[in-house]
C-alpha positions in Angstrom: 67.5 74.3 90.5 66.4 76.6 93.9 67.3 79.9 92.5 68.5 83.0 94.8 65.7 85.8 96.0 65.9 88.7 94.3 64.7 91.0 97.1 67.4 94.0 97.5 66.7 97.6 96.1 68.9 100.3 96.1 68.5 101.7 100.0 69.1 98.1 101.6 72.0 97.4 98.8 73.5 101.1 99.5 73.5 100.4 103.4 74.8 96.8 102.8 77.9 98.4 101.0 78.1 101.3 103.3 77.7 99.2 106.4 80.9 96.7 105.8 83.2 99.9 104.5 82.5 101.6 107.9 82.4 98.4 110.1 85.9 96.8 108.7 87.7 100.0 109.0 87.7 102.8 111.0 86.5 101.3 114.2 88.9 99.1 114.4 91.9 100.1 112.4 92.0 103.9 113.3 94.6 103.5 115.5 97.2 101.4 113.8 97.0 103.8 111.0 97.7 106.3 113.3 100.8 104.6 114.2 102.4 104.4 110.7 101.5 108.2 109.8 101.0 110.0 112.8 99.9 113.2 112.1 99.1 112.5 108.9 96.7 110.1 109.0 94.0 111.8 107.4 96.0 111.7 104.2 96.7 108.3 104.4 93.1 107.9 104.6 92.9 110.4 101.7 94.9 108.3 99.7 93.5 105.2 100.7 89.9 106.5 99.3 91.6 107.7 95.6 93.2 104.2 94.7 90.1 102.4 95.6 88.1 105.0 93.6 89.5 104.4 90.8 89.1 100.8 90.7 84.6 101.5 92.5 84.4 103.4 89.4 86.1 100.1 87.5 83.7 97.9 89.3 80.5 99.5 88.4 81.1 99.4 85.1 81.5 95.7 85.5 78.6 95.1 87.2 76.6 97.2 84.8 77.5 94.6 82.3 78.0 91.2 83.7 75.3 91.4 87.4 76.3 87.9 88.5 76.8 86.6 92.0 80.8 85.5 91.7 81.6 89.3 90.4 85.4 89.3 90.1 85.2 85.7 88.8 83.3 86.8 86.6 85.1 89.4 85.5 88.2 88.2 84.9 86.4 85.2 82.5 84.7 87.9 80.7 88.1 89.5 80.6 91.2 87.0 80.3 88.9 84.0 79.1 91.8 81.7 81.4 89.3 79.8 83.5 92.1 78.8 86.2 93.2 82.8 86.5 89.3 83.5 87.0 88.7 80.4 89.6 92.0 81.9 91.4 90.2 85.4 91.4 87.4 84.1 92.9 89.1 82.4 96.2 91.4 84.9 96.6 88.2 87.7 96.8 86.5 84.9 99.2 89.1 84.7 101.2 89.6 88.4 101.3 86.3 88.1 102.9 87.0 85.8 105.4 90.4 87.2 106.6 88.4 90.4 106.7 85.9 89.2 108.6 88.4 87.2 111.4 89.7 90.9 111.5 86.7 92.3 112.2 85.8 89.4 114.8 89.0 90.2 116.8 88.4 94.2 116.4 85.2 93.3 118.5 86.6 91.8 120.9 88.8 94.9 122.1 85.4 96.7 121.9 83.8 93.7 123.9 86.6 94.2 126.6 85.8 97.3 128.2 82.4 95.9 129.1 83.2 92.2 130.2 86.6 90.2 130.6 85.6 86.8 129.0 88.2 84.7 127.1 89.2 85.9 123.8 88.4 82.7 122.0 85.1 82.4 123.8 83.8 86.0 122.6 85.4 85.9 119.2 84.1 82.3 118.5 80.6 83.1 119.5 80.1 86.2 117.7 81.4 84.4 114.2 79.1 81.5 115.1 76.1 83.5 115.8 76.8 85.8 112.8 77.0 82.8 110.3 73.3 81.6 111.4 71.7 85.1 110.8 73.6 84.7 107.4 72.4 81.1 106.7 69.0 82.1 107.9 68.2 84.2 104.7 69.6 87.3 102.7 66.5 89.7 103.5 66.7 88.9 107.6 70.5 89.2 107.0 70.9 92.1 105.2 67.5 94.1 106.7 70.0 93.7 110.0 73.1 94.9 108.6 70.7 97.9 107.5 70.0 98.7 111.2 73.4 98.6 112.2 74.9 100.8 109.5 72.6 103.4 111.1 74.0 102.9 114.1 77.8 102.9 113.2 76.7 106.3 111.1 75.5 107.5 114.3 78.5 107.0 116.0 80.6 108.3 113.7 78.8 111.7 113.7 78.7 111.2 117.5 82.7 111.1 117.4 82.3 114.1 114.7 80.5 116.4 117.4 82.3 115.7 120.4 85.5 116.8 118.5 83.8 120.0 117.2 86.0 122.1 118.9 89.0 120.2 117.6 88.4 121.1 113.7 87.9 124.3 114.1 91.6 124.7 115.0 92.5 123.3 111.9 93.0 126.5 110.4 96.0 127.2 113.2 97.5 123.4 113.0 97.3 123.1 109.1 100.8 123.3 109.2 101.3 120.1 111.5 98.7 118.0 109.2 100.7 118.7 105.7 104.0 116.8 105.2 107.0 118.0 103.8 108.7 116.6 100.8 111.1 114.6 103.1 111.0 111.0 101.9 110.3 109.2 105.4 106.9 111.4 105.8 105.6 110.2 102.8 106.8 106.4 103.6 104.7 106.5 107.0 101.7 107.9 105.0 102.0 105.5 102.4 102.1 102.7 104.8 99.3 104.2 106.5 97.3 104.2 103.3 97.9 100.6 103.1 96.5 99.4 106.0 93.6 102.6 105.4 93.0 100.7 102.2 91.4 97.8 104.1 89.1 100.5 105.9 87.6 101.1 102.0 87.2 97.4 101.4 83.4 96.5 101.0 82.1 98.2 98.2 83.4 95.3 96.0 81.3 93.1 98.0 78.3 94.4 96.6 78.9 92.4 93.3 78.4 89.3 95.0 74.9 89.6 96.0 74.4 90.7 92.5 71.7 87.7 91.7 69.6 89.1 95.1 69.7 93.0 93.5 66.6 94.2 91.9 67.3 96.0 88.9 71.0 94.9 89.1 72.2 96.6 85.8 71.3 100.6 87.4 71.4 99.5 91.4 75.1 98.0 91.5 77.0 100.8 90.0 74.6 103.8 92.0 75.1 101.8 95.3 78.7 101.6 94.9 79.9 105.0 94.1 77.4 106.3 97.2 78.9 104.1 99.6 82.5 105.0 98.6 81.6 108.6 98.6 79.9 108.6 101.7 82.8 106.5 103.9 85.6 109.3 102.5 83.8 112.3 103.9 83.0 110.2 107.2 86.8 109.0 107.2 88.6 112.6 106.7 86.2 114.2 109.8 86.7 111.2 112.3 90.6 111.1 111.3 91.1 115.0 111.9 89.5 114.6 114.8 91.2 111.8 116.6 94.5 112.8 115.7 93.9 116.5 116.8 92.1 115.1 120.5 94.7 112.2 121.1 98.2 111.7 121.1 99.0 109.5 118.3 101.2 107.0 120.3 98.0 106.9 122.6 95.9 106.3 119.6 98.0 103.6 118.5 98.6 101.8 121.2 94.7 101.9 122.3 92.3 98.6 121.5 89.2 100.7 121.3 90.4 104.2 120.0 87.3 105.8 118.6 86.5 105.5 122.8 89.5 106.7 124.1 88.8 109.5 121.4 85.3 110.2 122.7 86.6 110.1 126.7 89.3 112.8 125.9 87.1 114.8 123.5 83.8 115.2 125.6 82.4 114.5 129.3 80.0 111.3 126.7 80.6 108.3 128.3 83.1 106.4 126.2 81.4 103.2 126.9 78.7 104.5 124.5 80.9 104.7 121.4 82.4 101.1 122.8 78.7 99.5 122.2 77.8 101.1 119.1 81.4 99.7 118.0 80.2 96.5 118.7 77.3 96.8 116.7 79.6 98.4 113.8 82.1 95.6 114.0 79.6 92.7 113.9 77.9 94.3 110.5 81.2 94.0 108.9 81.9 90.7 109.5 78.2 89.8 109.1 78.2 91.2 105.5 82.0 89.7 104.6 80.6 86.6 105.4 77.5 87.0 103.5 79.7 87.9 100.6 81.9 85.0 101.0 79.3 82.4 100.7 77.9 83.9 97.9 81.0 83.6 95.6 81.3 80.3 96.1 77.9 79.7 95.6 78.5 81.7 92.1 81.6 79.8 91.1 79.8 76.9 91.8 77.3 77.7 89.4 79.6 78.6 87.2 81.3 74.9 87.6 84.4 76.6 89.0 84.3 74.8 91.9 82.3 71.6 93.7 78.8 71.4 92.8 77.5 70.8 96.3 78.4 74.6 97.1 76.1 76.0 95.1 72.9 74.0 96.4 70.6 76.8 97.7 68.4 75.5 100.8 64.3 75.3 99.8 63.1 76.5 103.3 65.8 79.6 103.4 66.4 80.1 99.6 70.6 80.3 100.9 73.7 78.5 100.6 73.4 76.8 103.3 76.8 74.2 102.5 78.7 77.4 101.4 77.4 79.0 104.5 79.1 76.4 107.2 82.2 76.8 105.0 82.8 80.2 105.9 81.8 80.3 109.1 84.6 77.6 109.7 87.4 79.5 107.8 86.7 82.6 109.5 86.6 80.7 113.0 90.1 79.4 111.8 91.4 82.3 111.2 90.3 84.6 114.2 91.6 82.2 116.2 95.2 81.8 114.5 96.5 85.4 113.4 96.8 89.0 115.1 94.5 91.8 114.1 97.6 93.9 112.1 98.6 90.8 110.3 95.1 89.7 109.5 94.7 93.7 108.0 97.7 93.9 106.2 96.7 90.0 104.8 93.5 91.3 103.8 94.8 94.6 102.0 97.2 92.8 99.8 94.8 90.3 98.6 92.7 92.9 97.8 94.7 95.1 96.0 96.4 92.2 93.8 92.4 91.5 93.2 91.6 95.1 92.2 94.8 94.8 90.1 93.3 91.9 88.3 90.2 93.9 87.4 90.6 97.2 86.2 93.3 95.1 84.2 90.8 92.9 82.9 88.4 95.9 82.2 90.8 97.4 79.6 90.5 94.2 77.8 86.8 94.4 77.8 86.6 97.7 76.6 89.2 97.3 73.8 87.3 94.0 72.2 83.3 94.7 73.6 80.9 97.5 72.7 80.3 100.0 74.9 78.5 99.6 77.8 74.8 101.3 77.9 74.5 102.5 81.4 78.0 103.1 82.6 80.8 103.3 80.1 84.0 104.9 81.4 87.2 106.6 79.7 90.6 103.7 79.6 92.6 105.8 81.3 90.0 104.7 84.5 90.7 101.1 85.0 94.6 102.1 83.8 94.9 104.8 86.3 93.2 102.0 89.1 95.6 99.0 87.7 98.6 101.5 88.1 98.0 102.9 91.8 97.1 99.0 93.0 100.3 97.4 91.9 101.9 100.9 93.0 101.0 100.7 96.4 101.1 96.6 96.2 105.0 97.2 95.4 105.5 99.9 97.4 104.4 97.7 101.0 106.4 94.3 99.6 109.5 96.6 99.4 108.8 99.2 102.5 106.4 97.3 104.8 
């Protein structure tokens, strides 16, 4: 059987990662997390990056020991050993991905907007079509492009950073204004804040599905991760402080390209600048989603977890190419059908009943396996990650 090209080293993997944290979060979700916690969104963001810490640190272990394409799936098996639990893990993580990726594909098009006033369905269609042939066309082209564009969403990021200079050095005179008091409706807007900052972490769990393209999978995965995750917090906290201390926050959350309006009121930098690198930000985080869709159903196809014919790899492009056209008509479905917020918030939950899932099944592993060679972590890690998930999992099914 065609087996997958194993063609990814640490830099492409680390930008992979990096690129869909950035692109599926803060360019397109600053805004509405703005409009849960106001002034404190940093903290939400803050809080965002600690629960999914826990459960990064979680899946590097995991992918230390089991670097298979189909990661959660995976994971769970290894874990549970209930082969219907581990097939459910696996569609709910793919279509994570997609709803992700329909987020993404609507995020662009209030980016798209300020340049060109096409129809909505015309744009957003396009961009998942033409997105899904890089994809199918192979996973070097693929993810050598999503390399590119993470250096350009960096970019802009530190270009938002600089223009709002002025703004964090008043910090020390509005620190006041950025903590919250113990009053129980702050911390409920932060907290909902954090779960729709959650999504803006989502990504480095995609990593694990490309696991059968990594070189060196074993030491790569678990590096790449905890870079990426590290990386996005300390980008998130300066572009949040910044935003909330240049705009308004009703402004901010009412705005469809915020990290613009940001820019315009910051600096005399065009805005339309940061609007086309936020293009370019938005399509790498749908383009890797997508990537990591097809992949875990090409892995749980291997794995007999689902039909055969998805995990057929193409002889000319070494890719999924039936898995491919599957995903690329979900996603259309689904940018098409549901609002940004709801596709977030859809996304978030999946997510965090995922991460739930495991850390949960990474306690098992370490109570009944040897430890791990390369990465062997303390329980109270995947307990602390299994707690805060179903914590803030609860917390929006009774407060959101």
């Amino acid at each position: 059987m065609q087996q997958l090209k194993r063609s990814l080293g640490l830099p492409l993997l680390l930008f992979f990662g990096l690129g869909n944290i950035l692109g599926a979060g803060i360019y397109v979700l600053i805004g509405k997390v703005a409009g849960e916690a106001g002034l404190y969104t940093p903290l939400a963001f803050l809080v965002a990056s600690l629960i999914a810490g826990f459960s990064a640190f979680t899946y590097s272990e995991l992918s230390a020991r089991f670097p298979l394409s189909a990661g959660e799936a995976v994971y769970i098996q290894e874990g549970f050993h209930i082969t219907a639990l581990s097939r459910l893990t696996g569609l709910l993580i793919a279509l994570a991905g997609m709803v992700s990726a329909a987020t993404i594909a609507r995020g662009f098009f209030g980016y798209f907007n300020t340049f060109l006033q096409w129809p909505e369905p015309l744009v957003v269609g396009g961009i998942i079509l033409l997105l899904g042939l890089l994809m199918i066309w192979g996973i070097s082209q693929s993810v050598a492009v999503a390399a590119l564009l993470t250096l350009v969403e960096i970019a802009g990021l530190l270009l938002v950073i600089w223009a709002g200079k002025d703004s964090l050095v008043l910090i020390p005179q509005k620190i006041e204004l950025l903590l919250p008091s113990f009053q129980a409706s702050a911390w409920i807007g932060i907290l909902l804040g954090a779960f729709l900052a959650f999504f803006a972490f989502i990504g480095f769990e995609d990593m694990v599905n490309v696991a059968e393209e990594v070189k060196n999978p074993q030491r790569t995965l678990p590096t790449a991760i905890l870079l990426a995750l590290l990386i996005a917090t300390v980008m998130y906290a300066l572009v949040s402080l910044v935003s909330i201390l240049t705009l308004d926050t009703d402004n901010l959350a009412n705005s469809q390209a915020p990290l613009a309006d940001v820019l315009s009121a910051s600096s005399d930098i065009n805005p339309k600048i940061i609007s086309l690198i936020s293009l370019f930000a938005v399509i790498n985080g749908a383009l890797i989603q997508m990537i990591m869709a097809s992949r875990l159903f090409y892995g749980m196809a291997s794995q007999g977890w689902l039909w055969k014919g998805l995990a057929r790899v193409s002889a000319i492009t070494q890719t999924p190419v039936i898995a491919s056209w599957l995903v690329i008509t979900i996603v259309l479905s689904l940018a098409l059908w549901l609002p940004l917020e709801a596709l977030a918030k859809a996304t978030s939950f999946l997510i965090l009943v995922v991460f739930s899932l495991v850390n949960g099944a990474l306690l098992v592993i370490k109570k009944t396996r040897p430890a791990a060679e390369i990465i062997n972590l303390p329980l109270w890690v995947p307990a602390t990650g299994f707690i805060s998930c179903m914590a803030l999992l609860l917390f929006q099914l009774i407060a959101g």
